[in-house]
VOGU-3710 file (C-alpha; in Angstrom, 3 decimals, decimal comma):
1> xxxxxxxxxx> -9,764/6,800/17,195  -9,103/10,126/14,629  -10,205/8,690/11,157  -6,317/10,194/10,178  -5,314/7,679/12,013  -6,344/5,245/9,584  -4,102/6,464/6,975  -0,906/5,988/9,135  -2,321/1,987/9,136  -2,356/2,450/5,415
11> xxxxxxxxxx> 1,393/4,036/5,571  2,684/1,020/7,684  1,559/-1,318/5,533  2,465/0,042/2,676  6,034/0,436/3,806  6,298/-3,056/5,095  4,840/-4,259/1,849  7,496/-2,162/0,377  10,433/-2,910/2,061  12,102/-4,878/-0,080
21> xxxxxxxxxx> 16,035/-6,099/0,936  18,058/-5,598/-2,620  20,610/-8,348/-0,971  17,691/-11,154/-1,081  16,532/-13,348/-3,769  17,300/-10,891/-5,957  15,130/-8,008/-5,405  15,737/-4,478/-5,956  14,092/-1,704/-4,191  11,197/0,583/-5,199
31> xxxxxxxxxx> 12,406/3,999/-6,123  10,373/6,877/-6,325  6,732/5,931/-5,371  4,173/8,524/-4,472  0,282/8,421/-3,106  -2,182/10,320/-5,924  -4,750/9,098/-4,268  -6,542/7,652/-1,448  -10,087/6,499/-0,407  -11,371/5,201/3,045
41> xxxxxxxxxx> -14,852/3,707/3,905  -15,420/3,976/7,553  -17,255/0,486/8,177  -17,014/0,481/11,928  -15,847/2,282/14,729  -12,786/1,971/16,281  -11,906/2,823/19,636  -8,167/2,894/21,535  -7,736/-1,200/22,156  -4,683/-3,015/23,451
51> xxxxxxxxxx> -5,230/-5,542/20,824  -3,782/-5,203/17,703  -5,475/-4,955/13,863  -4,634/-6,350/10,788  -4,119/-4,464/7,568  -4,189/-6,480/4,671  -3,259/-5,661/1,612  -3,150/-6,372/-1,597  -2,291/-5,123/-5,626  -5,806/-5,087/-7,985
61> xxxxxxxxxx> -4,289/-3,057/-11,030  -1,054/-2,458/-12,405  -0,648/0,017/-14,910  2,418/0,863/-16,749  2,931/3,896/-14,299  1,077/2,989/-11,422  -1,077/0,588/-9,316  -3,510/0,275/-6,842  -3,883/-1,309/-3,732  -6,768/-2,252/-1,618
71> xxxxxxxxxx> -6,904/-2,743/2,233  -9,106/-4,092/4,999  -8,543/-2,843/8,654  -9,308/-5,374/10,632  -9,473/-7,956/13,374  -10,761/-11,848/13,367  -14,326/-10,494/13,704  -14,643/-7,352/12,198  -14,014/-5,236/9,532  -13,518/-1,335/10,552
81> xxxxxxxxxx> -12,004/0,203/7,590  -11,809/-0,893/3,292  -9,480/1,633/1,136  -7,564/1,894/-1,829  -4,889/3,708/-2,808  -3,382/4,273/-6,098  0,456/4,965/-6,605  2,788/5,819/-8,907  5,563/5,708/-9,944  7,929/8,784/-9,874
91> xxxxxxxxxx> 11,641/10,047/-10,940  12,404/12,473/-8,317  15,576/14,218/-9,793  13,522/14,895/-12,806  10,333/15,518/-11,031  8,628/13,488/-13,603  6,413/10,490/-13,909  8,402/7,084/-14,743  7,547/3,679/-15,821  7,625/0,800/-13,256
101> xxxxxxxxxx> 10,324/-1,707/-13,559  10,282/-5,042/-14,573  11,469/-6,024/-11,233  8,440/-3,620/-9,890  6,241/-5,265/-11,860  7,354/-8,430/-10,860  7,091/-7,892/-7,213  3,834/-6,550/-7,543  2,187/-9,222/-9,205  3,266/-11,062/-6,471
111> xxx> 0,349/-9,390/-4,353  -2,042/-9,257/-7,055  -5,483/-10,829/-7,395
//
């Protein structure tokens, strides 16, 4: 498997961790989130597999403006891939850093340990 790949795991479970219904238990969407940065160790290979991985993730800082959140690629037996990524968040009509929520916040230390 391309090692890019790996960061389209990383996207999909960032958006399902992400998508958050506003018309449930009260919770309110993210707004304006962006990737500043990203880091992958390769543990293991990978090759093309009709069984499906697991990417778990999780929150290990918040920050006023951002957080980070780790991830392990991986099946019942092995572990191919750890990363972290750390995101922040962003006001896109003024193209400007903005503090999370309390509702962000919130959610996120849902996922935090």
């Amino acid at each position: 498997m391309n090692n890019v790949r790996f960061l389209d795991y990383l996207e999909d479970a960032r958006f399902g961790m992400f998508s958050i219904d506003p018309y449930v238990a009260g919770d309110e969407p993210f707004k304006g989130l962006v990737v500043t940065r990203h880091e992958i160790d390769y543990r293991r290979p990978l090759g093309f597999r009709a069984e499906p991985v697991l990417v778990e993730t999780w929150v290990t800082e918040i920050r006023p403006v951002r957080f980070t959140l780790r991830y392990e690629i991986r099946d019942d037996d092995t572990v191919y891939v750890t990363a972290m990524s750390v995101i922040a968040a962003y006001d896109a009509e003024r193209a400007a850093p903005r503090r999370l929520t309390e509702s962000e916040l919130s959610y996120l230390k849902r996922y935090q340990s």
